[in-house]
C-alpha positions, -999 to +999 in steps of 0.1 A: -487-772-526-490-788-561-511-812-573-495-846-581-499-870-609-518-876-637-542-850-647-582-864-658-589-869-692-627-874-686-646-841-703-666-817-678-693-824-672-733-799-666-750-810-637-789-821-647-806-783-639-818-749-653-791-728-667-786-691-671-759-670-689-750-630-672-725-611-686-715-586-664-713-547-676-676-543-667-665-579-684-672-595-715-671-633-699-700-648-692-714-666-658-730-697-663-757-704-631-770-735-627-804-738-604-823-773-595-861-759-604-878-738-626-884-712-590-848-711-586-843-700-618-869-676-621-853-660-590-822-656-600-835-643-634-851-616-609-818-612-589-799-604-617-827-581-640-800-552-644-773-574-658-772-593-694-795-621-686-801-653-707-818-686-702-799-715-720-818-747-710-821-775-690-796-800-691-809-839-680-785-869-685-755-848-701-780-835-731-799-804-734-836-804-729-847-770-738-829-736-751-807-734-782-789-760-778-815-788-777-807-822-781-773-817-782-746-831-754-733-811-734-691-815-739 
């Protein structure tokens, strides 16, 4: 079943957190992960050791905190 009417024009939005990039072997698109705390992130850092890990920052209020991207919004 479709979805009816008008579709949003508000932007996306990154949920205040830790973010991590993977690219996986077989693809060239990368996974963005979002954890709550520093452990979390740390952990799944861990988890995913083998792949093509990369921390991009913390996000708080729609700007980045930390990461390459500081001070900038996150649109």
């Amino acid at each position: 079943m479709k979805k009816r009417g008008r579709p949003s024009n508000a932007p996306r939005r990154l949920k205040d957190g830790y973010y991590i990039s993977i690219t996986l072997n077989s693809t060239g698109k990368p996974i963005r992960i979002m954890s709550d705390t520093l452990a979390q992130m740390k952990a799944s850092l861990e988890k995913y050791k083998n792949q093509n890990s990369k921390y991009l920052g913390r996000v708080k209020d729609h700007f980045w905190i930390e990461g390459e991207n500081k001070g900038k919004p996150t649109i």
